[in-house]
Structure formats: structure tokens, C-alpha cells
C-alpha positions as CSV (number, residue, x, y, z in Angstrom):
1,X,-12.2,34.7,-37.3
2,X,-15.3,33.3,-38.9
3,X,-14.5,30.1,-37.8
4,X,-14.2,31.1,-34.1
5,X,-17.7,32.9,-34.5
6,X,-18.9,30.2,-35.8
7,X,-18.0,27.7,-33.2
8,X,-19.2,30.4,-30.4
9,X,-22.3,30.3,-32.1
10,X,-22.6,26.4,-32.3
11,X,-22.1,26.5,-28.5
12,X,-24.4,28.8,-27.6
13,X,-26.8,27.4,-29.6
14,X,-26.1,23.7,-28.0
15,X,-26.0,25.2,-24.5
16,X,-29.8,26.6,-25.5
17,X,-30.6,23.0,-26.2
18,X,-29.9,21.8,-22.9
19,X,-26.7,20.1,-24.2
20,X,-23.9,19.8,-21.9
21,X,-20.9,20.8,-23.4
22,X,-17.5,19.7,-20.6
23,X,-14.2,21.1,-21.2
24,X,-11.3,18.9,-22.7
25,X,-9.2,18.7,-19.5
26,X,-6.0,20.3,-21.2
27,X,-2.4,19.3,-19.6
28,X,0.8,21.6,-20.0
29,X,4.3,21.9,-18.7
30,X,4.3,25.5,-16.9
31,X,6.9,27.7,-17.2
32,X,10.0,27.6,-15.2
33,X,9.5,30.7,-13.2
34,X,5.7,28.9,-12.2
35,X,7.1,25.5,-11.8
36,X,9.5,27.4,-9.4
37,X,6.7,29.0,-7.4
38,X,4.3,25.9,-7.4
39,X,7.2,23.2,-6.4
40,X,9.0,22.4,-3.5
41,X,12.4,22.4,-3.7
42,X,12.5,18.6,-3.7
43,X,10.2,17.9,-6.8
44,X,12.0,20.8,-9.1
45,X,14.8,19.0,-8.2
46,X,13.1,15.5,-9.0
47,X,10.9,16.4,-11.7
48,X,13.3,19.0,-13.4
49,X,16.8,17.6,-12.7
50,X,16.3,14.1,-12.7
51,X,16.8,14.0,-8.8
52,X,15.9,10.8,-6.5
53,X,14.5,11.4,-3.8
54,X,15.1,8.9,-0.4
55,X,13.5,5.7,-0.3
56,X,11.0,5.1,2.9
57,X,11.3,8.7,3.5
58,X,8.6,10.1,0.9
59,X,4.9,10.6,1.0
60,X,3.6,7.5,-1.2
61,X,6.1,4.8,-0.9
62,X,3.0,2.9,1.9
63,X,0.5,5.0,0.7
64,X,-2.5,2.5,0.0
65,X,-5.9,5.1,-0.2
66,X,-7.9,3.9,-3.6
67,X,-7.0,6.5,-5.8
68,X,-5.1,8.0,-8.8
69,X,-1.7,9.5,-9.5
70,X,-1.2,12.3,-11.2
71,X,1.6,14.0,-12.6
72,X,2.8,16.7,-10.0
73,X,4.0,19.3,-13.4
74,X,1.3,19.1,-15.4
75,X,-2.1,16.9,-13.8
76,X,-1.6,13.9,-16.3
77,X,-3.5,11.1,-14.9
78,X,-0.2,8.6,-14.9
79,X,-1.1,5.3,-12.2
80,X,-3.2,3.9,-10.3
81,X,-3.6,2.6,-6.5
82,X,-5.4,-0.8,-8.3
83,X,-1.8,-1.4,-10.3
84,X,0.3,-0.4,-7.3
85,X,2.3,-2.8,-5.1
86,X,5.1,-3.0,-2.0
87,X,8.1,-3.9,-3.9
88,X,10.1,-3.8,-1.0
89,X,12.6,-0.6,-2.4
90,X,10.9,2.5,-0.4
91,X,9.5,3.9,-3.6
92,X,5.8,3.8,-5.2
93,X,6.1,1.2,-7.2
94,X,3.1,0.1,-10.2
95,X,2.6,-3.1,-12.2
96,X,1.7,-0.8,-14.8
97,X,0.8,2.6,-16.1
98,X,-3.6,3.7,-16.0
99,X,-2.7,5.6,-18.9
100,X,0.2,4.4,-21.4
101,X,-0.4,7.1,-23.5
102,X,1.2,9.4,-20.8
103,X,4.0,7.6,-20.1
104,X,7.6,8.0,-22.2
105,X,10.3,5.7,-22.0
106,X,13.8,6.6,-22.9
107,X,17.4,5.1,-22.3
108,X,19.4,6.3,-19.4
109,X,23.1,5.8,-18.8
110,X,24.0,7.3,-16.2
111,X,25.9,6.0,-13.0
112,X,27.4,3.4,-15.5
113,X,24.7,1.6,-16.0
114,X,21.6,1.5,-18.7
115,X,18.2,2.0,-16.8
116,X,14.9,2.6,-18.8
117,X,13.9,6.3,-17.5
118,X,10.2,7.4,-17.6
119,X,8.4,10.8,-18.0
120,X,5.5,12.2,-18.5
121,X,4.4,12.8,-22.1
122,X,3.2,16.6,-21.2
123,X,5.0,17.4,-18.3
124,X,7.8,16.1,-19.4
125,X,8.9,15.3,-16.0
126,X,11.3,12.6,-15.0
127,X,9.5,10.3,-13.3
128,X,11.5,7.6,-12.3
129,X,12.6,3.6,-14.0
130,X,10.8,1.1,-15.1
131,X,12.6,-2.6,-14.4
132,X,11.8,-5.8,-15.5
133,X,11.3,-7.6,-12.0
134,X,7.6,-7.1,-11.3
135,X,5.2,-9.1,-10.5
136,X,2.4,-11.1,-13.0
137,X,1.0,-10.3,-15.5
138,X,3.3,-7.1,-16.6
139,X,6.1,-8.1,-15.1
140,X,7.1,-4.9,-14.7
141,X,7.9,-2.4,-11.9
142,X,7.8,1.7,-12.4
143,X,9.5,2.4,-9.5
144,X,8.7,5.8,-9.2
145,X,9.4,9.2,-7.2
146,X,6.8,10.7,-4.9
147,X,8.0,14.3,-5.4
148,X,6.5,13.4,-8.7
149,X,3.1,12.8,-8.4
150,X,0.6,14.2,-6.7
151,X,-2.2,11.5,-5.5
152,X,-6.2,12.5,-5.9
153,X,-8.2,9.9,-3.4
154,X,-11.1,8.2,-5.2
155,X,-13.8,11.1,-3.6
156,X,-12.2,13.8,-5.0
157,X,-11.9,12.6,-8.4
158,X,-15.0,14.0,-9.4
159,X,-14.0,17.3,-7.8
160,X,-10.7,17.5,-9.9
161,X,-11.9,16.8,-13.0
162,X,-10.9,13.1,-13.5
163,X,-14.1,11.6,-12.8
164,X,-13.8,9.1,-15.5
165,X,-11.7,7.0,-13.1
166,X,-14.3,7.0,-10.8
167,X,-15.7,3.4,-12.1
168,X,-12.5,1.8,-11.6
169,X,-13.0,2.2,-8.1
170,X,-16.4,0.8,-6.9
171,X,-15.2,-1.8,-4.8
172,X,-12.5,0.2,-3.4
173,X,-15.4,2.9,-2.4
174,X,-17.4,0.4,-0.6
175,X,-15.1,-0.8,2.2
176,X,-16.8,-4.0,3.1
177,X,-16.7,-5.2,0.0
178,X,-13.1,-6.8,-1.3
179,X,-12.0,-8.5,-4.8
180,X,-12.2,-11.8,-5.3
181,X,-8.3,-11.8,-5.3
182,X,-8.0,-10.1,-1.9
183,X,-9.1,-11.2,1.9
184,X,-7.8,-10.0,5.0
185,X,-6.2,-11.7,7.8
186,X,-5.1,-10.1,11.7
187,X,-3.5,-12.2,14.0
188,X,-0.3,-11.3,17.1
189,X,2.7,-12.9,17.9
190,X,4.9,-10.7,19.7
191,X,6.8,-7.3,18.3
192,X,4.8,-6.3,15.4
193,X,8.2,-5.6,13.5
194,X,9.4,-8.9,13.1
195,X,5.6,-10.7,12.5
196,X,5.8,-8.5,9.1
197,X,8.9,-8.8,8.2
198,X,8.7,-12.5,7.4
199,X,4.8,-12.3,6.3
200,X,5.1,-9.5,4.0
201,X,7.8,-11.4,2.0
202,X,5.4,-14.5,1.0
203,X,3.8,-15.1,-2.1
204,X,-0.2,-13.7,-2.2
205,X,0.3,-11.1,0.3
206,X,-0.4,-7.8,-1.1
207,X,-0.2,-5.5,1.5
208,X,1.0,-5.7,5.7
209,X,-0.1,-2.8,7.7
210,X,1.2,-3.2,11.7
211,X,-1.1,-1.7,14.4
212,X,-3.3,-2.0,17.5
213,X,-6.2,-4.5,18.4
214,X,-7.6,-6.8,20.6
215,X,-8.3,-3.8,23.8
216,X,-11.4,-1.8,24.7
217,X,-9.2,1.6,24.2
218,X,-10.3,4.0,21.3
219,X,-7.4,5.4,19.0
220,X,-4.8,3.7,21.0
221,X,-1.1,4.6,20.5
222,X,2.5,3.0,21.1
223,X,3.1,5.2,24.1
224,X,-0.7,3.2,25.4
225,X,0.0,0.3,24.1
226,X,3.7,-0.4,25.5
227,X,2.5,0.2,28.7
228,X,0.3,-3.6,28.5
229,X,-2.7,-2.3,30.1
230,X,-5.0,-1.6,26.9
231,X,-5.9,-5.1,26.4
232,X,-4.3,-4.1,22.9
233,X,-1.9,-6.7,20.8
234,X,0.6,-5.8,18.5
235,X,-1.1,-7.2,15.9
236,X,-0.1,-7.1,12.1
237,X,-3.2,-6.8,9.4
238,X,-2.6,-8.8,6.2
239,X,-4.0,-8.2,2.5
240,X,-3.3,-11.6,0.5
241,X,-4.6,-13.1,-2.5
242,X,-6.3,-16.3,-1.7
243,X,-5.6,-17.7,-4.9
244,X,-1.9,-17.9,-4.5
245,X,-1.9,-18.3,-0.7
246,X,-5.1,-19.9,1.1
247,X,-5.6,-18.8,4.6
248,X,-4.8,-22.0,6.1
249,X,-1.2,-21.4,4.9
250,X,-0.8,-18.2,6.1
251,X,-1.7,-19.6,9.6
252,X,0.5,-22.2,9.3
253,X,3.2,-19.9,8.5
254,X,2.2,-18.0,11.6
255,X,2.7,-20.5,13.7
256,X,5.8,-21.3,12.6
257,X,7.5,-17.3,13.2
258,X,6.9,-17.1,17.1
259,X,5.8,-19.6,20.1
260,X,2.4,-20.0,20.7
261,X,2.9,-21.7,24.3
262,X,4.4,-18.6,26.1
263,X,1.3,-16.5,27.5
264,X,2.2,-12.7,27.2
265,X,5.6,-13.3,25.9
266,X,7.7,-13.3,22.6
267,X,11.7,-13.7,23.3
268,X,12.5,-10.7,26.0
269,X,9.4,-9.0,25.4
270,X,6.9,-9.5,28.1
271,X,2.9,-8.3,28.4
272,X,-0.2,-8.5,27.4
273,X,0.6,-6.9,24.0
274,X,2.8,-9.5,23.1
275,X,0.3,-12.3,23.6
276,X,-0.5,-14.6,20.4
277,X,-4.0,-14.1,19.3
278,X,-5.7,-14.7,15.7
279,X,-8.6,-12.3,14.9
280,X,-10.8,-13.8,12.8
281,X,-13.1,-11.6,10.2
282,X,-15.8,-14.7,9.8
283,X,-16.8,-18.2,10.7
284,X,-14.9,-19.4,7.8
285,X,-11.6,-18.2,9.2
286,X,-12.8,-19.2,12.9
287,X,-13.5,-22.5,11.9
288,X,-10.2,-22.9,10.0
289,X,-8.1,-21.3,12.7
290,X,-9.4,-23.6,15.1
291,X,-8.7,-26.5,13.0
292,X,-4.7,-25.3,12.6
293,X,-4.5,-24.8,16.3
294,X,-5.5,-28.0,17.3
295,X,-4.1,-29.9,14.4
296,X,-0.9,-28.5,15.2
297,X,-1.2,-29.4,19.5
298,X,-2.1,-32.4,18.2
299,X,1.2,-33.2,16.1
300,X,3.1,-32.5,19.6
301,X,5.7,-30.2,17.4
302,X,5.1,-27.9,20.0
303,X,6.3,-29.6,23.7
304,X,3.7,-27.3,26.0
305,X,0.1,-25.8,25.3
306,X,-0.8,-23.1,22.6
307,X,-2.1,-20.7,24.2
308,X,-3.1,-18.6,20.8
309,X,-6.5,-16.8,21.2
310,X,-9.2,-17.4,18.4
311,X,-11.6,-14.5,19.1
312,X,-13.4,-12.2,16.6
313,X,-11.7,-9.0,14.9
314,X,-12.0,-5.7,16.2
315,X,-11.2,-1.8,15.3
316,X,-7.4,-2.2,13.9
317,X,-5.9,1.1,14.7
318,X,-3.0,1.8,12.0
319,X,0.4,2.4,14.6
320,X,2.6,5.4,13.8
321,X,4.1,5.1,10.6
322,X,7.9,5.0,12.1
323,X,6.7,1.3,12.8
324,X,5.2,0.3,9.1
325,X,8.0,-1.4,7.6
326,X,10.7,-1.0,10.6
327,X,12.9,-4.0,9.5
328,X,13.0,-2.7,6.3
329,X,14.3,1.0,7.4
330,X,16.1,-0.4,9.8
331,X,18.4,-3.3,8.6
332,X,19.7,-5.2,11.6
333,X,17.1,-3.7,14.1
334,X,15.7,-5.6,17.0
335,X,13.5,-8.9,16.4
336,X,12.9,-11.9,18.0
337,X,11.1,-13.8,15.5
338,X,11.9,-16.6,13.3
339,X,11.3,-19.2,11.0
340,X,11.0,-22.8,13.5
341,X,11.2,-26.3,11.0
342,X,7.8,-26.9,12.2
């Protein structure tokens, strides 16, 4: 008892000195009869019973906000959107834990296999596996649940209490500022479903995000767009690391998965949406784009004229999210695009 009067009394006495005095953030497992009232059914059934929820059908698999994720049970800061990556399964998926001291790994056997399983050290949540197929430096890939997590974006970290992470986000605040390891590329060549299938897949690109550019119309959607009087592409917006792919690659590539000498036309599709166009952010990527196009009319691989636009970027509107990853959610679905042995 004397000890608790005595550290009331420290308090108050630091509080008169003008001392701020900030809470330990404290993390704890609820009870079961809370955990049933705060949860949905799906992330009882996740975090409690070991559940899996379905892949490309969850709330963070393409999520890519700057930002934290926290443990859905018990508010244990567990990843970050710095370490995450599209690993191609449907599931968040991170290189590696933002804190490891959170994170408990033990052997599952189930389904006849052995999987490492991870939890949360507090929560004690089932989280998801952790495999050895990631990409450098880890290696790893926590292929995790949404129903899980629960993801705080960087301006509300402050608000929440986890406002220590707040430095590990200063570039990811200022959004026209990018990493050293990450430029952005935009360019059309037809169905936007089959442009990111075969870009996403090489090495250095990060992230592929498939919407609308190109037209004068704000906040443009499919039903607009399809209709090829927007002056909007289907265009595809790439992140990549231009230290393991240089933008003259990537245009290469491009060239390579559609014709550039049909005007407003990719296989059976037909209009103004489908045209091939490059959308260049700066006079770096002009100049370089320009050099491609002509090198390539030059090496007469291609019998008529490119006709690929070279004009500056404008407002990329995001499409609907039933087209982000299409080919991916939908094995055998429509494309015209392939790889020509240019």
C-alpha cells in the first residue's frame, strides 16, 4: 500500500513539474465472451480457431495505404506496409515482422504437412505461416490473414497511440516524394487485365495497380470508360525498383506484350480505350520513351508504324477493385496479350 502511495505521490509531484508522464500502451487477450462481442464471425473463427480465410476475397490482400498492422485481438503493433509485398497468393503477405518481439512461431502439422504457424505473442492469435520463399533480404514470406489484423493508416497513428511509427513513414506521408528503390511507370496497351498480368510477374516491380487515364473526365468508371468516349486508356500504373529493372527495360517489355501499330485496338477489342499510349512522369522518362520507340521502328521488328503515344501523365483513377488482379482471380479469363520474340 505504501508503495502505491508512494508512486501516486511521485506522479503528482512530476505532473507539478511540468513533466509529461505517457501511459505504457498495455496489450491483452480479452475474454472470450468480449472477443465474441468485438469480432466478426470470420476473425473468431480466424484468430481463435485457426481458420483461413479466402484468398483475394479479404480486406488487405492489395491494400497498399502507408501504414501499420496491428493485431485485430489485442492492438500489438505486428507489420508494416514498408515490409509488405504482392506475393501473388491473395493474402497480406510481409518480408518481415516491425516488431519480432510480437511474433511467435510454432510447428504446425496439420493437413499432412509441417507449416511454421505464427501468432501474436499477447493476443495469442493465430495469425497465419511464415514460408521460406520470399523475396531479398529475409527471404521470408508471413503470409498472413486479414481477419487478423486490423490496419491503422500512417495519420492516425498518432491518434491511436502508436505514434512511434510515425518516423518510419516520412516519405510515404509526402506523396511526391518516392525511395530511391521505387519510380513509377503508366503506360496502355489494350485490356488492362492482361498488361498486368505479364508486368506484375517481372523482377523490380513492386506493386501494379490497373485504372483510368489519358481523358478529360473526373472520377471516371468502367461503365464511362467502356463506352470509348472519355478519352480515357486502360492504362496499368507500375511501382518498380529501378535498381533491379531500369525503365528502359520495362518499356521494352511493353512493347513486346501488345502491338503498337494497331490505333485503338488490342486483339478483338476496339476503341479509344484500348489505344497504346506511355505516360511519362518527367523528361527523363520522355526522353527515354522516345528513344525505345524509335529504336524499335527503326529495327523493322514491327512490319507497320507504332502508333504508341508519348504524352505527359495525368490523374490515374484506381478502376474497381473486381479488375486489380483479374487474371489472378480469374484463372483462364479473357486476354489478348502476349509475349512476341521481339
Amino acid at each position: 500500500m505504501k508503495q502505491a502511495q508512494s508512486r501516486l505521490t511521485w506522479i503528482s509531484f512530476m505532473g507539478l513539474m511540468g513533466i509529461l508522464i505517457l501511459p505504457m500502451k498495455e496489450f491483452k487477450k480479452p475474454s472470450d465472451t468480449e472477443l465474441r462481442k468485438k469480432l466478426t464471425q470470420e476473425q473468431y473463427s480466424v484468430t481463435q480457431k485457426e481458420a483461413t480465410e479466402p484468398p483475394f476475397k479479404n480486406a488487405y490482400w492489395d491494400n497498399k495505404k502507408p501504414g501499420i498492422y496491428v493485431d485485430v485481438v489485442s492492438g500489438e503493433p505486428l507489420f508494416s506496409s514498408l515490409d509488405k509485398f504482392d506475393s501473388g497468393t491473395g493474402w497480406p503477405s510481409f518480408s518481415k515482422p516491425l516488431e519480432a518481439d510480437n511474433i511467435v512461431e510454432k510447428e504446425d502439422r496439420t493437413f499432412f504437412t509441417t507449416r511454421t504457424e505464427v501468432k501474436s505473442k499477447y493476443g495469442n492469435s493465430h495469425l497465419g505461416h511464415v514460408f521460406k520463399d520470399g523475396p531479398a533480404p529475409t527471404g521470408l514470406r508471413y503470409c498472413m490473414n486479414s481477419a487478423a489484423l486490423r490496419f491503422i493508416p500512417t495519420e492516425k497513428l498518432k491518434e491511436e497511440g502508436y505514434e512511434k511509427y510515425t518516423s518510419f513513414f516520412k516519405t510515404s506521408l509526402d506523396k511526391k516524394a518516392l525511395p530511391a528503390n521505387k519510380s513509377v511507370a503508366t503506360f496502355a496497351g489494350g485490356c488492362f487485365w492482361g498488361v498486368e498480368e505479364l508486368v506484375r510477374k517481372l523482377p523490380g516491380v513492386l506493386e501494379t495497380t490497373v485504372g483510368y487515364t489519358g481523358g478529360g473526365m473526373a472520377s471516371p468508371n468502367y461503365e464511362h470508360v467502356k463506352k470509348g468516349n472519355t478519352g480515357h486508356a486502360e492504362a496499368v500504373q507500375v511501382v518498380f525498383d529501378p535498381q533491379k529493372i531500369s525503365y528502359e527495360d520495362l518499356l521494352k517489355y511493353f512493347f513486346r506484350l501488345h502491338d503498337p501499330t494497331t490505333p485503338n485496338r488490342q486483339g478483338n477489342d476496339t476503341g479509344s480505350q484500348y489505344r497504346s499510349a506511355i505516360f511519362y512522369h518527367d523528361e527523363n522518362q520522355k526522353r527515354v520513351a522516345t528513344q525505345v520507340k524509335e529504336e524499335l521502328q527503326k529495327s523493322g521488328k514491327w512490319k507497320g508504324k507504332i502508333v504508341t503515344e508519348i504524352v505527359p501523365v495525368k490523374e490515374f483513377y484506381k478502376a474497381e477493385d473486381y479488375h486489380q488482379k483479374y487474371l489472378q482471380k480469374n484463372p483462364g479469363g479473357y486476354t489478348c496479350h502476349y509475349l512476341r520474340p521481339l
